[in-house]
PAZA-326535 format. One record per residue: residue number from 1; residue in one letter; chain; z negated, x negated, y negated of N, C-alpha, C in turn. Coordinates in nm, 4 decimals, decimal comma. Each point is the difference from the previous one (the first is absolute). Example, Ala and Ser with C-alpha at 12.3 -4.5 7.8 and 13.67 -1.06 7.14 Angstrom:
! residues 2
i_aa_ch_n_z_n_x_n_y_ca_z_ca_x_ca_y_c_z_c_x_c_y
1_A_A_-0,7800_-1,3190_0,5690_0,0000_0,0890_-0,1190_0,0000_-0,0900_-0,1200 .
2_S_A_0,0720_0,0350_-0,1050_-0,0060_-0,0820_-0,1190_-0,0730_0,0770_-0,1090 .
***
This chain:
! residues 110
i_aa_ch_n_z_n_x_n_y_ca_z_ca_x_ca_y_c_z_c_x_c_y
1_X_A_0,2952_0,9790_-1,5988_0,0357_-0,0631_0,1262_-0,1152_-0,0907_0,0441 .
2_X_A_-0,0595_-0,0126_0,1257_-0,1045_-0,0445_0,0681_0,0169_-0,1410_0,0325 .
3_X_A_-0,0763_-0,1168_-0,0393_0,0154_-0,1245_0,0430_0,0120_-0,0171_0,1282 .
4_X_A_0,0078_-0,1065_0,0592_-0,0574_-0,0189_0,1432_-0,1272_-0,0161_0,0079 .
5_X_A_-0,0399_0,0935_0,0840_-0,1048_-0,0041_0,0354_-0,1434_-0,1408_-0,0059 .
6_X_A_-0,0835_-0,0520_-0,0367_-0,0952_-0,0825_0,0752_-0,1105_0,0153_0,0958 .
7_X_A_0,0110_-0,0555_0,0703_-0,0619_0,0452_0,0887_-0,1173_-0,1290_0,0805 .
8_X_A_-0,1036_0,0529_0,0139_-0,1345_-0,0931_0,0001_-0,0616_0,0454_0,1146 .
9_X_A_-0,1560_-0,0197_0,0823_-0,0857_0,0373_0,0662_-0,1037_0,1115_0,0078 .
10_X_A_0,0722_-0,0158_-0,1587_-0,1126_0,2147_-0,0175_0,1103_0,0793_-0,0206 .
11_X_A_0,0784_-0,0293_-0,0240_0,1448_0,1168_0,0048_0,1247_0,0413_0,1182 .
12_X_A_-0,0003_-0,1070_0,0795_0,0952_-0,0392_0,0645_-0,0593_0,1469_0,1649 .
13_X_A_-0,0842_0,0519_0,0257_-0,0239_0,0983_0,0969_0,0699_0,1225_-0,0832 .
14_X_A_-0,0584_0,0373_-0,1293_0,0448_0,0902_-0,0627_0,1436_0,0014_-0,0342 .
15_X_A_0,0458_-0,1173_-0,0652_0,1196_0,0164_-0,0459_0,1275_-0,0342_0,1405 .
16_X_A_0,0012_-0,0687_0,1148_0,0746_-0,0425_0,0805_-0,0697_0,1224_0,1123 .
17_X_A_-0,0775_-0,0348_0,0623_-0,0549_0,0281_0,1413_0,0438_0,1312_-0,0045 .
18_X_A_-0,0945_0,0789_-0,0992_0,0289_0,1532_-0,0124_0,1122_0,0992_-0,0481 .
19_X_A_0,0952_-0,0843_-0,0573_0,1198_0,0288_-0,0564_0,1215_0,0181_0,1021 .
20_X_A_0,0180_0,1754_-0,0244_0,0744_0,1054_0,0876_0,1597_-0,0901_-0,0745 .
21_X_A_0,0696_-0,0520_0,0995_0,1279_-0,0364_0,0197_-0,0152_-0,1729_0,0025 .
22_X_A_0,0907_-0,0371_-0,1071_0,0613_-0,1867_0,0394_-0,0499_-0,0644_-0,1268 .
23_X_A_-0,1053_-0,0838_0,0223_0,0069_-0,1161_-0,0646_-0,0049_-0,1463_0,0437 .
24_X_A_0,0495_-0,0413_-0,0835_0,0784_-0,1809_0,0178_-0,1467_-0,0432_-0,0941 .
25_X_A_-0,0266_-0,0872_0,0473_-0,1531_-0,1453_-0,0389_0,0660_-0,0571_0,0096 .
26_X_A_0,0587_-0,1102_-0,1209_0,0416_-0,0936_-0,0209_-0,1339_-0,1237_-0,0023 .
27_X_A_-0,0332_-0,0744_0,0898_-0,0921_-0,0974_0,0105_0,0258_-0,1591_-0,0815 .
28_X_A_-0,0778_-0,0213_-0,0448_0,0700_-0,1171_-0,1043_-0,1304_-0,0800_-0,0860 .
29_X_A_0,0554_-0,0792_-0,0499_-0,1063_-0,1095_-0,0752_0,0579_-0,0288_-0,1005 .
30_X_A_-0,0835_-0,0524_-0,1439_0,0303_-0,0305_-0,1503_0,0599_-0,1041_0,1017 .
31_X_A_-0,0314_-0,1120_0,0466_0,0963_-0,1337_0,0035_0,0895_-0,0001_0,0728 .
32_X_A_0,0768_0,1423_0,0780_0,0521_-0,0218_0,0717_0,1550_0,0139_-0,0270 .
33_X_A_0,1124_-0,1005_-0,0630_0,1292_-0,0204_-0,0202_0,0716_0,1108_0,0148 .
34_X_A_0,0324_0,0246_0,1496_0,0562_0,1339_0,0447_-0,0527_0,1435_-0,0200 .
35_X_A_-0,1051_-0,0028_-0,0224_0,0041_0,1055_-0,0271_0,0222_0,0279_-0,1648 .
36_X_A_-0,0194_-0,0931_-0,1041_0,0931_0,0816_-0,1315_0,1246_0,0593_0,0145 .
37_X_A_0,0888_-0,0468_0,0942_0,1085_0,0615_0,0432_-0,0248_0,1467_0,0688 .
38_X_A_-0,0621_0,0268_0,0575_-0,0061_0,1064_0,0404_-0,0463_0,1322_-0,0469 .
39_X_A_-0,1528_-0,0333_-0,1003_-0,0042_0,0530_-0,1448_0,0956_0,1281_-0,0603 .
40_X_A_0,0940_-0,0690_-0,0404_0,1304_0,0741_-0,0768_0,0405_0,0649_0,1091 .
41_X_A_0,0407_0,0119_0,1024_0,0313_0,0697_0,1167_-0,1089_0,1334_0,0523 .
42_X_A_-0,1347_-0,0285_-0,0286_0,0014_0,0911_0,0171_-0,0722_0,1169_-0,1158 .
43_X_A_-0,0183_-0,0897_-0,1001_0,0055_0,0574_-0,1309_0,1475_0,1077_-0,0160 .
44_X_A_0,1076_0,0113_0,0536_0,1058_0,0191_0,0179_0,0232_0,1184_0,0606 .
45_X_A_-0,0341_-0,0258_0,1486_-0,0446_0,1205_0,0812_-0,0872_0,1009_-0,0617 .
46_X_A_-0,1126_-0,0543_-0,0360_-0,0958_0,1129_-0,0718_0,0323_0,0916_-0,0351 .
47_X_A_0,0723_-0,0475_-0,1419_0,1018_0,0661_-0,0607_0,1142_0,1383_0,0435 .
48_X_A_0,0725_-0,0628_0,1134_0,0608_0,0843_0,0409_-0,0689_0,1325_0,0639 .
49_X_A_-0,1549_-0,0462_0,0673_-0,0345_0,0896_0,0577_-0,1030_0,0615_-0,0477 .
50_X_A_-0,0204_-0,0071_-0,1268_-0,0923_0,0480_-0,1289_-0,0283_0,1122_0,0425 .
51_X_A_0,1062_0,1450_0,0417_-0,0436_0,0904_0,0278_0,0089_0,0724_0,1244 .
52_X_A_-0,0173_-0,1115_0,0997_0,0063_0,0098_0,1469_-0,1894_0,0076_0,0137 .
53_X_A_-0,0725_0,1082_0,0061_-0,1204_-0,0012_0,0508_-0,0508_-0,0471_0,0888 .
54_X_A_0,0882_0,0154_0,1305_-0,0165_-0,0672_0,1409_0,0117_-0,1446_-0,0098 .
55_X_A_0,0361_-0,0888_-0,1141_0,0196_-0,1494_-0,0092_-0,0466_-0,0570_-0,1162 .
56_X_A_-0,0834_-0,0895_0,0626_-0,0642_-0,1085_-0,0481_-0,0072_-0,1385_-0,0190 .
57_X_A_-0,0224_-0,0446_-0,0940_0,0670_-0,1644_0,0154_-0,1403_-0,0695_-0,0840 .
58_X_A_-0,0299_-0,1229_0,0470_-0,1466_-0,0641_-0,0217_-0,0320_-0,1206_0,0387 .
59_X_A_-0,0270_-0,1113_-0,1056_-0,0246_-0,1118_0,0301_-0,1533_-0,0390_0,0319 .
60_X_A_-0,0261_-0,1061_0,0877_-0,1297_-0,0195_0,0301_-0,0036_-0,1152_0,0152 .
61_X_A_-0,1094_-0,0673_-0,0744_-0,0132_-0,1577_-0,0134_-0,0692_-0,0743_0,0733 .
62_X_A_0,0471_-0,0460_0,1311_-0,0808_-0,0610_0,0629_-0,0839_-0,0812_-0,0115 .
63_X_A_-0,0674_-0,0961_-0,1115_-0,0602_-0,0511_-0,0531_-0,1612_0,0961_-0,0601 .
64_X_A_0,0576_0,1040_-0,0165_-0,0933_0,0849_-0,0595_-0,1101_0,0844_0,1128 .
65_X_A_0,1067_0,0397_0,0847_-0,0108_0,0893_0,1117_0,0456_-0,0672_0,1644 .
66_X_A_-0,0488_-0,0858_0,0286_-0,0614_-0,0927_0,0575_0,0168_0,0898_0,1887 .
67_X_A_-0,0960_0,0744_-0,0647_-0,0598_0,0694_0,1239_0,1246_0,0771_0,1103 .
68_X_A_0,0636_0,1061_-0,1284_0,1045_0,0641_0,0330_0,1086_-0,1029_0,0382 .
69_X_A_0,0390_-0,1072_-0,0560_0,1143_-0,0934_0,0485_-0,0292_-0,0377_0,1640 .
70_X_A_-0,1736_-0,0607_0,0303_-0,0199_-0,0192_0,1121_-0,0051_0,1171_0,1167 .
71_X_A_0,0017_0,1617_-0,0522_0,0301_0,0592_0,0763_0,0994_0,0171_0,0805 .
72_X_A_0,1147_0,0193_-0,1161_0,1326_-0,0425_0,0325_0,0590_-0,0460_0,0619 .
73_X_A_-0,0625_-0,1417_-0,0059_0,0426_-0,1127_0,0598_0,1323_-0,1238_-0,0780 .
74_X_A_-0,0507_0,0399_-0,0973_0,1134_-0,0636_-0,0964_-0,0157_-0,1627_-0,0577 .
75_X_A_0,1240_-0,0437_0,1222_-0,0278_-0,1223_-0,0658_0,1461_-0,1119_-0,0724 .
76_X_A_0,0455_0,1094_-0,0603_0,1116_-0,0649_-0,1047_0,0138_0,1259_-0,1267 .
77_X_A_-0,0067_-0,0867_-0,0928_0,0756_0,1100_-0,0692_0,1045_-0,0525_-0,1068 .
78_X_A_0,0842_0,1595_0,0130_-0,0397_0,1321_-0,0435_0,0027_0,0135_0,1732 .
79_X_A_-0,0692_0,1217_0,0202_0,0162_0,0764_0,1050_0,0012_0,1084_-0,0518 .
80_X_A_0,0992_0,1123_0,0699_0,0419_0,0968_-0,0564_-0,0409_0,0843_0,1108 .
81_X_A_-0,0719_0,1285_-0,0032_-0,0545_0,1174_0,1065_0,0658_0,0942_-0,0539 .
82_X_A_0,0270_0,0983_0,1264_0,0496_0,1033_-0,0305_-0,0966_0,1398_0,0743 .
83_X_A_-0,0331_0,0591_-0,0837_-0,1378_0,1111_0,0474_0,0610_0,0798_0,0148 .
84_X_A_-0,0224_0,0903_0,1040_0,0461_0,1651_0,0161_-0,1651_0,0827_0,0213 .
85_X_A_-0,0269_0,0980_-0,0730_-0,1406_0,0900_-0,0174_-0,0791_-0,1360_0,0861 .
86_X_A_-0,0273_-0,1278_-0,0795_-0,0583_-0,0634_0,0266_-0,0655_-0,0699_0,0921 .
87_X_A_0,1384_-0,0491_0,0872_0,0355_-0,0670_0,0913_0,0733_-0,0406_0,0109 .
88_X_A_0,0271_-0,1833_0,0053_0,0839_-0,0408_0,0005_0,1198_-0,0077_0,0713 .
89_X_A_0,1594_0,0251_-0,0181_0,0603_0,0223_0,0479_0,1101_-0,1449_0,0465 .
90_X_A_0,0105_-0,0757_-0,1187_0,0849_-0,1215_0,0082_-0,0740_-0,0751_-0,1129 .
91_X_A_0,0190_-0,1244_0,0424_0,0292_-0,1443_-0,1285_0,0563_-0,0878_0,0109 .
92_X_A_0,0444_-0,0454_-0,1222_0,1025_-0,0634_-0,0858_-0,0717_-0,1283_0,0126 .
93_X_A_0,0491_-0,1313_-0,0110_-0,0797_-0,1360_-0,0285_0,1595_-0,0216_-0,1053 .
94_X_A_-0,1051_-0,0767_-0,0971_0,1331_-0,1042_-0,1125_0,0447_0,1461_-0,0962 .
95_X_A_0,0475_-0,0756_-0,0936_0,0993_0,0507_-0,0896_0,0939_0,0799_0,0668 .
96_X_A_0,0285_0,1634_-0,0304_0,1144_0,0894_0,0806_0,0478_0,0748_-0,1454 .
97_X_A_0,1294_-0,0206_0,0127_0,1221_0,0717_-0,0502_-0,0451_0,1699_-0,0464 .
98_X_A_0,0241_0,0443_-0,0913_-0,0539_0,1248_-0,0221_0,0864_0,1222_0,1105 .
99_X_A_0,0970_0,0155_-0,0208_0,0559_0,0428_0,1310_-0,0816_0,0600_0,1312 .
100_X_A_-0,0529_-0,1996_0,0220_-0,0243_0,0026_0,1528_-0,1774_0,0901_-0,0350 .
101_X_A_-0,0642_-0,0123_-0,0887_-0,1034_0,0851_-0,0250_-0,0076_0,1488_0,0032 .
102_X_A_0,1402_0,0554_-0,0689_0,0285_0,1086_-0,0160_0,0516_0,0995_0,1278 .
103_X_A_0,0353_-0,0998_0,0522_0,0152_0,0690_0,1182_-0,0743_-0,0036_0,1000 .
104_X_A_-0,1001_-0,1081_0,0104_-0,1559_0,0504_0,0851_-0,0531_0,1412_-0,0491 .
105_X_A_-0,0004_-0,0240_-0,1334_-0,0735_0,1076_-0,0782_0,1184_0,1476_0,1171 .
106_X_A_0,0152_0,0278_-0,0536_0,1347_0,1219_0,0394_-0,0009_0,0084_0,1534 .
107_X_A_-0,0095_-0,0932_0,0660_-0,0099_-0,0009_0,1757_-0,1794_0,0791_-0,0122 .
108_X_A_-0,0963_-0,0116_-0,0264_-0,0965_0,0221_0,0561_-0,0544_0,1254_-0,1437 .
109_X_A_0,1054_0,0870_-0,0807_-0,0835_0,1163_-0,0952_0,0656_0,0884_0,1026 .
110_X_A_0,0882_0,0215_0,1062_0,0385_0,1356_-0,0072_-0,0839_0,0624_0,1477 .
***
């Protein structure tokens, strides 16, 4: 079974941009409170969608990857993106309910 993803400035075209269906970038920082909560959530999801090809799930540390956060435009986190063939479709700000993830996910694979 596949971790969540990490995802950085030399990976993040390959692994997000170019990636045929949905992935969720979970945006986040070591010091950032809320997001350990969110962590397990989508460590969670992963899981479920282990053998969903079209879905992807991937954290990216804004601290690290700087550049990509300022693309974004991200200025809280967690911020949560939701990619369709690598374009963003929706985002999440704050801590969200796995549910309410799961069903972004599911609105934008079919």
């Amino acid at each position: 079974m596949a971790d969540v993803l990490s995802v950085n400035e030399q990976n993040f075209q390959s692994e997000i941009l170019e990636h045929k269906g949905v992935a969720v970038v979970d945006f986040s920082a070591e010091w950032c409170g809320p997001c350990r909560f969110i962590t397990p959530i989508i460590e969670n999801l992963q899981k479920q969608y282990a053998d969903a090809a079209d879905v992807k799930f991937a954290k990216l540390d804004v601290d690290e990857a700087r550049k990509i956060a300022l693309e974004y435009g991200i200025r809280a986190v967690p911020t949560l993106i939701v990619f369709k063939n690598g374009n963003e479709v929706e985002r999440m700000l704050g801590v969200q309910p796995e549910a309410v993830i799961r069903d972004r996910v599911e609105k934008h694979r079919g």
